[in-house]
C-alpha positions as a printed Julia matrix, in Angstrom:
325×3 Matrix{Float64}:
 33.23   12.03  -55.15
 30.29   12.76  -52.89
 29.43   10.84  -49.34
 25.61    9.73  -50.28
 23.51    6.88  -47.65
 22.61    3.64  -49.59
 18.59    4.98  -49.14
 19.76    8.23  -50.95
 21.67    6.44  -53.78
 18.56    4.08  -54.65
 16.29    7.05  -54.6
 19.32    8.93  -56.94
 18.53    6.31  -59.33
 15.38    6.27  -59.06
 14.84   10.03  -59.87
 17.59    9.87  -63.01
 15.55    6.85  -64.34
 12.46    8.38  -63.81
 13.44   11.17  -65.48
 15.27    9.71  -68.51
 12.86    7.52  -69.27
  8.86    7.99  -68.8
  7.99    4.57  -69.34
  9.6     4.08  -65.53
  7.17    4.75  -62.78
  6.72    3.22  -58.72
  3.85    1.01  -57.3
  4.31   -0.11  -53.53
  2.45    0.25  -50.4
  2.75    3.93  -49.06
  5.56    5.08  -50.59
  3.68    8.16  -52.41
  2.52    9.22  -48.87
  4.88    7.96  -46.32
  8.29    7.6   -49.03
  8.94    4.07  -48.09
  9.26    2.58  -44.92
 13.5     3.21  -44.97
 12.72    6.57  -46.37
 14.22    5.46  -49.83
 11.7     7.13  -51.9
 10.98   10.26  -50.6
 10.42   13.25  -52.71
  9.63   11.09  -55.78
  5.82   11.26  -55.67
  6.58   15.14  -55.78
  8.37   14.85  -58.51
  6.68   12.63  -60.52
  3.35   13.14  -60.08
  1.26   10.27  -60.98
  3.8     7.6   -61.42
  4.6     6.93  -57.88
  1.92    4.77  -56.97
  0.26    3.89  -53.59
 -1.72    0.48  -53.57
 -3.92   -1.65  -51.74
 -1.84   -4.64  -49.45
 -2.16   -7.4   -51.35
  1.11   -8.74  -52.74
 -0.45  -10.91  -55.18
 -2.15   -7.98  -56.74
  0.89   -5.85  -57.16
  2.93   -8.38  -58.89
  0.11   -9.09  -61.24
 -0.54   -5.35  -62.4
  3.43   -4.81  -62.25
  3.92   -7.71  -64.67
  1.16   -6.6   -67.02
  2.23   -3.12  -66.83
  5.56   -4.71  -67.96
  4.29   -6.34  -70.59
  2.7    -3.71  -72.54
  5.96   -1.64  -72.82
  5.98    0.32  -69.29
  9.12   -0.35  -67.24
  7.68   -0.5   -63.57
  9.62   -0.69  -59.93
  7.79   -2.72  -57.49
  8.39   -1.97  -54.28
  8.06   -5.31  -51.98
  8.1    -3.61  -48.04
  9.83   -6.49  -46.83
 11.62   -9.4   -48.77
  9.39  -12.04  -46.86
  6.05  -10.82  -48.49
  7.8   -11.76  -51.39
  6.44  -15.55  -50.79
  2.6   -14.01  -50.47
  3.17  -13.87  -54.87
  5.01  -16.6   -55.72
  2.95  -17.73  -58.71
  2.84  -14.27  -60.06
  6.68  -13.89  -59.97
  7.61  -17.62  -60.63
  4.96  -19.48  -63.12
  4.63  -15.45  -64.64
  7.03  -13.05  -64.56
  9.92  -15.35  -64.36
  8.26  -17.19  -66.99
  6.82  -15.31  -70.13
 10.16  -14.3   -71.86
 11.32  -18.29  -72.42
  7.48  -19.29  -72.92
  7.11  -16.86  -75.97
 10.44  -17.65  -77.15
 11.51  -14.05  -76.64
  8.53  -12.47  -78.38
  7.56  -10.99  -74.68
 10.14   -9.11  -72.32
  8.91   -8.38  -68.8
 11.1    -5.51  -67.42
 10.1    -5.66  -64.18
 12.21   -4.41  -60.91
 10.94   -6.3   -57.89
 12.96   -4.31  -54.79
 12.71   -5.81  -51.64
 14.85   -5.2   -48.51
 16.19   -8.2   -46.92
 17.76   -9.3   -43.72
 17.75   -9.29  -40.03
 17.44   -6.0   -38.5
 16.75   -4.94  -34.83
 14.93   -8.15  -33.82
 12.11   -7.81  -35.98
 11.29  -12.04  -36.13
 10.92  -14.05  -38.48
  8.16  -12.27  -40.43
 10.76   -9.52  -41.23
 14.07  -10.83  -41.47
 14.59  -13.35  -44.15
 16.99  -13.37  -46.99
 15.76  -15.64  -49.87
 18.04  -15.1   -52.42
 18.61  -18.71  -53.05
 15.45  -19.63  -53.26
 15.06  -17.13  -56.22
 18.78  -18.55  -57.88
 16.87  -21.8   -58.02
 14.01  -20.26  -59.95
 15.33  -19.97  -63.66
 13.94  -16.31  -65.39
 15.14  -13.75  -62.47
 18.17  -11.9   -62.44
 19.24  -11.42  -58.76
 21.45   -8.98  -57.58
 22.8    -7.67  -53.91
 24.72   -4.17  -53.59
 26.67   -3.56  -50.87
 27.55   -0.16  -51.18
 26.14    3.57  -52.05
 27.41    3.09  -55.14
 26.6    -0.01  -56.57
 22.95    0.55  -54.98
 22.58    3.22  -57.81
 24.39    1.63  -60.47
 22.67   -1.4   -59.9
 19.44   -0.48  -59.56
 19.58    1.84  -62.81
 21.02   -0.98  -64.7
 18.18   -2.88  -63.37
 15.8    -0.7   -64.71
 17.35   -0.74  -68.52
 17.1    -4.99  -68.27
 14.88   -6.74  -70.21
 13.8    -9.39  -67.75
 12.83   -9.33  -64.12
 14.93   -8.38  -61.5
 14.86   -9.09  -58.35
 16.97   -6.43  -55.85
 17.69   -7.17  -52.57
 18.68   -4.23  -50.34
 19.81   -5.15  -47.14
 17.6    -3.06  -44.63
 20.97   -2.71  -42.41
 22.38   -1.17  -44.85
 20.27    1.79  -45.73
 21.85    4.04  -43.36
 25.64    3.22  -44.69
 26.88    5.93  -46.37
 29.86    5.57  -48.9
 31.44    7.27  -52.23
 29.1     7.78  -55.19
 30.58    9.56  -58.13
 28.4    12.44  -59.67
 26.18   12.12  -62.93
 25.88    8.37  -64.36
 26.44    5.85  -62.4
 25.83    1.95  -64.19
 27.16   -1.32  -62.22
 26.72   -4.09  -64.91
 24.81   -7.13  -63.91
 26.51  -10.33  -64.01
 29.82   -8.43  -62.7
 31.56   -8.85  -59.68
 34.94   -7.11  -58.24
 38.03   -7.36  -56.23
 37.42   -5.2   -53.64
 40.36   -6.06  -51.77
 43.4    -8.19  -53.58
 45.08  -10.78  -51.36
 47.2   -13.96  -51.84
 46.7   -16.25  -49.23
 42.77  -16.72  -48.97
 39.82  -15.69  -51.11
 36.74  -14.24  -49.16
 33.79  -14.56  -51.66
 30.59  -12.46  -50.25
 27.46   -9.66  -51.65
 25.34   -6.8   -49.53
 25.72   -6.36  -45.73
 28.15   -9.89  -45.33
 30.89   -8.28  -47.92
 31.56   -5.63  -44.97
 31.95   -8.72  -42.25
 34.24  -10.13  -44.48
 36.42   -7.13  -45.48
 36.09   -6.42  -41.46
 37.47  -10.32  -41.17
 40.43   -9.2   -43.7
 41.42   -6.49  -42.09
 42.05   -8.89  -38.43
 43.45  -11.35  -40.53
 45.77   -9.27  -41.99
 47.04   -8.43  -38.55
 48.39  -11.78  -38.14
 50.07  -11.8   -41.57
 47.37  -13.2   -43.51
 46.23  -11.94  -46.94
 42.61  -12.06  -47.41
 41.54  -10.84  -50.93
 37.55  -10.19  -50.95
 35.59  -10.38  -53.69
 31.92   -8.67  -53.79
 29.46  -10.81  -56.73
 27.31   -7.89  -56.66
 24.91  -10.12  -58.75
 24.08  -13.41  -57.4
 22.32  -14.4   -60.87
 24.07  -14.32  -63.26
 26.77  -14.87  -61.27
 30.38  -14.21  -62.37
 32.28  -17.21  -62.72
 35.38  -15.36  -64.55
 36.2   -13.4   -61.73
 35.53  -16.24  -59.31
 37.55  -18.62  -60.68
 40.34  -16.52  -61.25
 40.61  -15.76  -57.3
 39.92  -18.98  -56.01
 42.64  -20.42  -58.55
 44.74  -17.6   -57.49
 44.77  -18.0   -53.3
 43.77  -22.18  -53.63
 41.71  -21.38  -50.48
 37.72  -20.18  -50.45
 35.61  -19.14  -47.79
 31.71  -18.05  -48.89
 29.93  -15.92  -46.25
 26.17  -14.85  -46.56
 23.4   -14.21  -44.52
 20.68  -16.3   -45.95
 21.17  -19.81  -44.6
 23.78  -22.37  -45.17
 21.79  -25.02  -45.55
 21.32  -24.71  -49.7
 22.11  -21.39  -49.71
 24.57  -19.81  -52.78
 27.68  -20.94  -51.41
 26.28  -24.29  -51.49
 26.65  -23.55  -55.32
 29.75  -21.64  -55.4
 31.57  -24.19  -53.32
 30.02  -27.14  -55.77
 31.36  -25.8   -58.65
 34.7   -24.7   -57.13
 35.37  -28.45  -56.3
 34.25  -29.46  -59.99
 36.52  -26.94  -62.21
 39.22  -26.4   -59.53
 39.82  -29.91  -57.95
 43.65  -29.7   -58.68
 43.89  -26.2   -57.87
 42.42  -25.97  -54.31
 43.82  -26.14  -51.41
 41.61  -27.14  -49.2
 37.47  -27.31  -48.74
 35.75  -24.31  -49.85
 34.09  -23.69  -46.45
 30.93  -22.25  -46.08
 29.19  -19.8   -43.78
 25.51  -18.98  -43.28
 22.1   -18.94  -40.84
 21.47  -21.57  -38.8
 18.73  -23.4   -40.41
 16.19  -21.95  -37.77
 13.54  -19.19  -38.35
 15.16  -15.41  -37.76
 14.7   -15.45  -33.55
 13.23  -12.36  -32.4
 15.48  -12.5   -29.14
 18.61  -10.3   -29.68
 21.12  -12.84  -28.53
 19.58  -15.5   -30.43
 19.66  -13.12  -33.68
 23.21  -12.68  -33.36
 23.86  -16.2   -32.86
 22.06  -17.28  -36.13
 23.47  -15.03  -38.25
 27.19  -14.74  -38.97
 28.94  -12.45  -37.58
 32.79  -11.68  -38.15
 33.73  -13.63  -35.76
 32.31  -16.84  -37.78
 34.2   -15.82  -40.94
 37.58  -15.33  -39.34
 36.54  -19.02  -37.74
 36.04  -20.45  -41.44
 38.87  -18.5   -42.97
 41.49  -20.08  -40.33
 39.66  -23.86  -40.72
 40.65  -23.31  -44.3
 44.5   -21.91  -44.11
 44.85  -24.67  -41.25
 44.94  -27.85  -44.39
 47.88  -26.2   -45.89
């Protein structure tokens, strides 16, 4: 088992993809010349020549040529710079992409990767920091996953590749850097799968991409004082896996769902919802939630850190919860 960065595990996949199948090729802006601004394609357009494709800045039209590139057979990987330019082609991904499979009653599949790196990074405002996964949950037609590790970032993104509908991966930018366990030769992460990434008995911690390492961070203080977190990673955020969910949370009787994006409507607004509809008689207590503030991402430092959770706000939610017993 080798030590590979997230960056180097996407661009892994990327390269074994590219290779396996010739149908997969890149479009994003500068990531021939410059290999992405996180680095996470470098060496590709060297590889590849021709299918790593620099384009003009215009969101809109990269969607659009993605989607019909998709639709004549070609597999392509969109590269989105930063998650927020994601709302500059909404009717492209949601009234098209998203779309076309159920409208032609399967006749059309649109295997489209849409990667875009997410969340709040070195005060860079609230042009550059948002995390809109729910927004996307809310939009039937996309798949939606979230790695949070070397690993999955490869297995992930190759399975994403191989799926016949759009997919929409969000890499946390923090996360690029993190460098963790990545077996050698094939590496697939199904979608729709989560894992226990930590077992427990006395809580469940339910979280996806840079919040899952708060929370097993949060475990490991809890356990400290006796308490046994267990931690569960969705991975994929659509479809999301209830099998595994419900087993935990029916397991502990005690839920806690952290994520970056904001509270206010955000996944575990979902998660909780449907906790407290099949598990009424098995809960404990609340599922508590936590999440942004709903503010823009500040630019100030301080305020950054105070809008999104930190570990600190998880071990706050996990004790609220353990207090009704």
């Amino acid at each position: 088992m080798r030590e590979v960065s997230f960056a180097e595990a996407t661009r892994e996949a990327m390269e074994e993809e590219m290779a396996r199948d010739p149908g997969v090729f890149l479009m994003g802006e500068d990531i021939a010349k410059q290999g992405g601004v996180f680095g996470q394609f470098r060496g590709l357009a060297e590889r590849f020549p021709g299918r790593v494709l620099d384009t003009p800045i215009s969101e809109p039209t990269l969607v659009g040529a993605a989607l019909g590139a998709a639709l004549v057979g070609m597999r392509p990987v969109l590269d989105i710079h930063f998650a927020d330019f994601l709302l500059l082609a909404m009717d492209e991904l949601v009234n098209q992409a998203a779309s076309l499979r159920y409208m032609s009653g399967g006749k059309l599949s649109v295997p489209l990767v849409i990667r875009a790196p997410d969340g709040a990074l070195r005060s860079a405002g609230a042009h550059h920091s948002k995390s809109l996964e729910a927004l996307f949950l809310h939009l039937p037609g996309f798949k939606v996953v979230a790695p949070a590790t070397p690993k999955d970032a490869k297995g992930l993104l190759k399975s994403a590749i191989r799926s016949e509908d759009p997919v929409l991966y969000l890499e946390h930018k923090a996360l690029y850097t993190r460098k963790g366990p990545v077996p050698e030769g094939e590496v697939l992460t199904p979608l729709g799968k989560a894992e226990v990434v930590q077992e427990g008995g006395d809580l469940t911690l339910l979280s996806y991409s840079l919040s899952l390492h708060k929370c097993l961070e949060a475990a490991r203080l809890l356990q400290a004082e006796g308490i046994s977190a267990e931690v569960v990673d969705l991975k994929t955020l659509y479809p999301l896996d209830w099998d595994t969910i419900l087993a935990s949370a029916a397991k502990t009787g005690q839920v806690v769902v952290a994520h970056e994006t904001w509270r206010f409507l955000g996944p575990g607004a979902e998660i909780a919802a449907t906790l407290a509809e099949r598990l009424w008689n098995r809960l404990k207590a609340p599922v508590l939630r936590v999440g942004a503030a709903h503010v823009p991402i500040p630019f100030s430092p301080p305020l950054e850190k105070r809008v999104i959770p930190q570990v600190e706000d998880i071990l706050k939610a996990a004790k609220e919860v353990l207090a009704w017993r």
